[in-house]
MDTraj code that builds the backbone (N, CA, C; nanometers):
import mdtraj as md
import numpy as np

residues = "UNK UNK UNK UNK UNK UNK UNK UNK UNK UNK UNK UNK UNK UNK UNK UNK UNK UNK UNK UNK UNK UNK UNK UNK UNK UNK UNK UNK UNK UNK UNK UNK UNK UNK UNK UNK UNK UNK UNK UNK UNK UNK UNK UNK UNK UNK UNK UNK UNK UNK UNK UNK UNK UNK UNK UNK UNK UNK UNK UNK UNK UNK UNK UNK UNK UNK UNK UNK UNK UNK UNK".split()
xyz = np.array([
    [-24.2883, 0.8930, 10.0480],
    [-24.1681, 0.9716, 10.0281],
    [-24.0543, 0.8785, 9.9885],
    [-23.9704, 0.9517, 9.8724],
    [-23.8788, 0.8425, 9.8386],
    [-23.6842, 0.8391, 9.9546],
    [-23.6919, 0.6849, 9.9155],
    [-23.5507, 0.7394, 10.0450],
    [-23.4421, 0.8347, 9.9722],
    [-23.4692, 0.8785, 9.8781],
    [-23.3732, 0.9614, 9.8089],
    [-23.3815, 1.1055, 9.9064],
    [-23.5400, 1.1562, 9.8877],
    [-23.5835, 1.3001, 9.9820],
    [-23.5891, 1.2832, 10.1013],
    [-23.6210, 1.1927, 10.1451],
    [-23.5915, 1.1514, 10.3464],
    [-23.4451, 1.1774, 10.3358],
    [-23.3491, 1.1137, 10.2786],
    [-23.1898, 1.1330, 10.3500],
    [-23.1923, 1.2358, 10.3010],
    [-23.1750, 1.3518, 10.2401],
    [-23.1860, 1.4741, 10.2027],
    [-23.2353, 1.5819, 10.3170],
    [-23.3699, 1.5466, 10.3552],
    [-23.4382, 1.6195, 10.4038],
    [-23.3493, 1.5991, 10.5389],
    [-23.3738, 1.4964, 10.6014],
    [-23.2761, 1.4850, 10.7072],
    [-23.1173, 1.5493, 10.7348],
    [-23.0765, 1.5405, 10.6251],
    [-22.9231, 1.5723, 10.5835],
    [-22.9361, 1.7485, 10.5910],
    [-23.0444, 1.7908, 10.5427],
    [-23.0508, 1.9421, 10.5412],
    [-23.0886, 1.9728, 10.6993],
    [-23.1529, 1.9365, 10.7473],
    [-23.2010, 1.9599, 10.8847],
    [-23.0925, 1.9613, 10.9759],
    [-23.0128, 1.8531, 10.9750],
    [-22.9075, 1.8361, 11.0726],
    [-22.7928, 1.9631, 11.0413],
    [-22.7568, 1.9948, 10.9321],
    [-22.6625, 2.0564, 10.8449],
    [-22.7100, 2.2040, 10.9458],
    [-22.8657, 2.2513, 10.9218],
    [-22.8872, 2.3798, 10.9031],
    [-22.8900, 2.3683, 11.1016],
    [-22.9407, 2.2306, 11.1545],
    [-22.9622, 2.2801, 11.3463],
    [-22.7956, 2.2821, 11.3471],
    [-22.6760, 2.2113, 11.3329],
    [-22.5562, 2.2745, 11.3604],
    [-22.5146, 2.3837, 11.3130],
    [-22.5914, 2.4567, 11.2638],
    [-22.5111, 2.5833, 11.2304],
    [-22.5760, 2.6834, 11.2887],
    [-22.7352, 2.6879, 11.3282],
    [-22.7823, 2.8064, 11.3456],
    [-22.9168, 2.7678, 11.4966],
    [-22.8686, 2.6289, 11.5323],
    [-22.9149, 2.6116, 11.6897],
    [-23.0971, 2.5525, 11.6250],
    [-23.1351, 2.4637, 11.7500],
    [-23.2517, 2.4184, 11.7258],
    [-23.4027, 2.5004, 11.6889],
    [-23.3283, 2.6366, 11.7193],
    [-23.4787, 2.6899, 11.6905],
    [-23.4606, 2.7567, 11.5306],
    [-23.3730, 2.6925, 11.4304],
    [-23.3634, 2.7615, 11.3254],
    [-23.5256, 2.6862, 11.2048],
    [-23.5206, 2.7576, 11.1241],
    [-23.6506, 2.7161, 11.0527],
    [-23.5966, 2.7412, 10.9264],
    [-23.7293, 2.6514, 10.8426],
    [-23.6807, 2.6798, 10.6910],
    [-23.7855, 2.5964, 10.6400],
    [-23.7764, 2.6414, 10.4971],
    [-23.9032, 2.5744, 10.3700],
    [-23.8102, 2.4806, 10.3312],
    [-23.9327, 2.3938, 10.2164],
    [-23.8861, 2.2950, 10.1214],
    [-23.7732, 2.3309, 10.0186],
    [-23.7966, 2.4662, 10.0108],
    [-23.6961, 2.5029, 9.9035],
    [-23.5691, 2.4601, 9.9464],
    [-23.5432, 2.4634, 10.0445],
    [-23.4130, 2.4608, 10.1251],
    [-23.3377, 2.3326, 10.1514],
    [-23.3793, 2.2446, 10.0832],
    [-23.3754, 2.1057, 10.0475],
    [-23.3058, 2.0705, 9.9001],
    [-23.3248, 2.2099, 9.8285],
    [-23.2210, 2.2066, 9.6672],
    [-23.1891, 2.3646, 9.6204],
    [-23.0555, 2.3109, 9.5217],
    [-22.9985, 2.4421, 9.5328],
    [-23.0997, 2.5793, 9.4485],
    [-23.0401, 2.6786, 9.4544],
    [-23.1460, 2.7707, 9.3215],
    [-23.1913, 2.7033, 9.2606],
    [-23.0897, 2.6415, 9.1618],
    [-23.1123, 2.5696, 9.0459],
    [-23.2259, 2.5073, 9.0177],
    [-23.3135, 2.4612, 8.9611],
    [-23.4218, 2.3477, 8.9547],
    [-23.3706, 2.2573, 8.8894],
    [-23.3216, 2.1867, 8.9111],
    [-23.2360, 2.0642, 8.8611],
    [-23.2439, 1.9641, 8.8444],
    [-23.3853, 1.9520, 8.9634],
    [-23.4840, 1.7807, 8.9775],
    [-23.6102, 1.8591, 8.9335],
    [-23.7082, 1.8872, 8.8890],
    [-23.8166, 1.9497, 8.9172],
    [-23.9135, 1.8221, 8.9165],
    [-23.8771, 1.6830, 8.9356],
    [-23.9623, 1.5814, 9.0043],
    [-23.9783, 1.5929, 9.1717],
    [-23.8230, 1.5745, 9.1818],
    [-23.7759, 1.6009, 9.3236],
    [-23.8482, 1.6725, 9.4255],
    [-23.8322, 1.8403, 9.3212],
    [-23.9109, 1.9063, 9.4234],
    [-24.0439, 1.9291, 9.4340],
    [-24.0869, 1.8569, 9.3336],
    [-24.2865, 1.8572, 9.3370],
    [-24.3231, 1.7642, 9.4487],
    [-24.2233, 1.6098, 9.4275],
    [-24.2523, 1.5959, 9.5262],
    [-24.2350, 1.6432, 9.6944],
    [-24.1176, 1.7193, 9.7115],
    [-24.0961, 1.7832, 9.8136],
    [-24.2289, 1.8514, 9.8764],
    [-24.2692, 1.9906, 9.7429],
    [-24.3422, 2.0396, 9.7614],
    [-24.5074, 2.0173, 9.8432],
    [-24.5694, 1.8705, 9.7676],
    [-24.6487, 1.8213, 9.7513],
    [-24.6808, 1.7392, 9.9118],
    [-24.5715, 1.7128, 9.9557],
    [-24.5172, 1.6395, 10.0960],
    [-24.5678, 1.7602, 10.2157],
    [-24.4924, 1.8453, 10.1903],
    [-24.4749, 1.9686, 10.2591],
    [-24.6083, 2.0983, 10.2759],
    [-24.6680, 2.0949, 10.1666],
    [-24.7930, 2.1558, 10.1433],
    [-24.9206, 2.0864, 10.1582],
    [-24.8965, 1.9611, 10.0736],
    [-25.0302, 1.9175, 10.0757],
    [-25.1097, 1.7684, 10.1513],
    [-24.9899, 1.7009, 10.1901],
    [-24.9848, 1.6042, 10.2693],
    [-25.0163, 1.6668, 10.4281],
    [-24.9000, 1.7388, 10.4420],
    [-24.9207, 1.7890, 10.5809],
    [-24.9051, 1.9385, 10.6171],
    [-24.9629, 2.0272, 10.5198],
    [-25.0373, 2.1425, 10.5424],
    [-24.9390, 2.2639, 10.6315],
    [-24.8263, 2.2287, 10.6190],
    [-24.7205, 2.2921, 10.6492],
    [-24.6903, 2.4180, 10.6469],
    [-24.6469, 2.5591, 10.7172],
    [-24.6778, 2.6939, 10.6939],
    [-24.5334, 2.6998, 10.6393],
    [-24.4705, 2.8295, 10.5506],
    [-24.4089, 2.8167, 10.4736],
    [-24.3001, 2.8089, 10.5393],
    [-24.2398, 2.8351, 10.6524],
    [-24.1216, 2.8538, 10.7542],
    [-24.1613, 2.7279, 10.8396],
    [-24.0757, 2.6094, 10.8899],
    [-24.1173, 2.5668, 11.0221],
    [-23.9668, 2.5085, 11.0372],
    [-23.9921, 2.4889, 11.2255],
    [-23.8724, 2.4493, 11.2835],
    [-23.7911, 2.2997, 11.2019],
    [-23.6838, 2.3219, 11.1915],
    [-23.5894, 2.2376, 11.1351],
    [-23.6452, 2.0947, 11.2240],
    [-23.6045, 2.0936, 11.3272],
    [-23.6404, 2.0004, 11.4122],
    [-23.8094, 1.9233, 11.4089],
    [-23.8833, 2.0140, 11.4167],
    [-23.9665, 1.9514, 11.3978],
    [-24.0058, 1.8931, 11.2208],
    [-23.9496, 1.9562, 11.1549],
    [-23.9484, 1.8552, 10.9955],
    [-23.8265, 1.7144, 11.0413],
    [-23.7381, 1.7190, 11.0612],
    [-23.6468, 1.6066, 11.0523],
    [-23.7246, 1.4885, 11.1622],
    [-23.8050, 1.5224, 11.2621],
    [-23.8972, 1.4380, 11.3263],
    [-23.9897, 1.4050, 11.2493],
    [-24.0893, 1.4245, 11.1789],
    [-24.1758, 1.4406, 11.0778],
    [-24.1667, 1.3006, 10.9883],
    [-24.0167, 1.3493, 10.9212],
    [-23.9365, 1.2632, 10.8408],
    [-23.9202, 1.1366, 10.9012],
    [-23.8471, 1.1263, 10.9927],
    [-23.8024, 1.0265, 11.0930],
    [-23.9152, 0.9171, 11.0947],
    [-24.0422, 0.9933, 11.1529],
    [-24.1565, 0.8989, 11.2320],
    [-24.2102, 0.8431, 11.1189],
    [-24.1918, 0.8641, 11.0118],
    [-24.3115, 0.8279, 10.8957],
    [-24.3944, 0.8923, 10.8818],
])
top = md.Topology()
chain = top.add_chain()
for i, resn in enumerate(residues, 1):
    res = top.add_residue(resn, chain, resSeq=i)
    for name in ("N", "CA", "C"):
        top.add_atom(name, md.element.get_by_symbol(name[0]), res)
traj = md.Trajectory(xyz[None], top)
């Protein structure tokens, strides 16, 4: 994973548990705006999230920003 999508991913996680409490959840999408703007970016997002680690399409914020964290 590049450190570009780790501080991102992290940055979204923290963003979305202060606003809506630790048990909030969310997809990869939720990591960039509508727009497709990187569509490297988010393949790799995708690719991280789906196929690396088999991820269901909703999961706890918290447990992705740990995920991220540990390596």
């Amino acid at each position: 994973m590049t450190a570009t999508l780790k501080e991102k991913i992290i940055q979204v996680c923290d963003e979305k548990i202060a606003k809506k409490g630790a048990d909030v959840g969310l997809s990869f999408y939720a990591f960039f705006a509508n727009k497709n703007d990187n569509p490297k970016l988010l393949m790799e997002a995708a690719r991280w999230w789906i196929e690396t680690h088999e991820f269901d399409h909703f999961e706890k914020a918290v447990k992705i920003k740990k995920v991220v964290q540990n390596g």
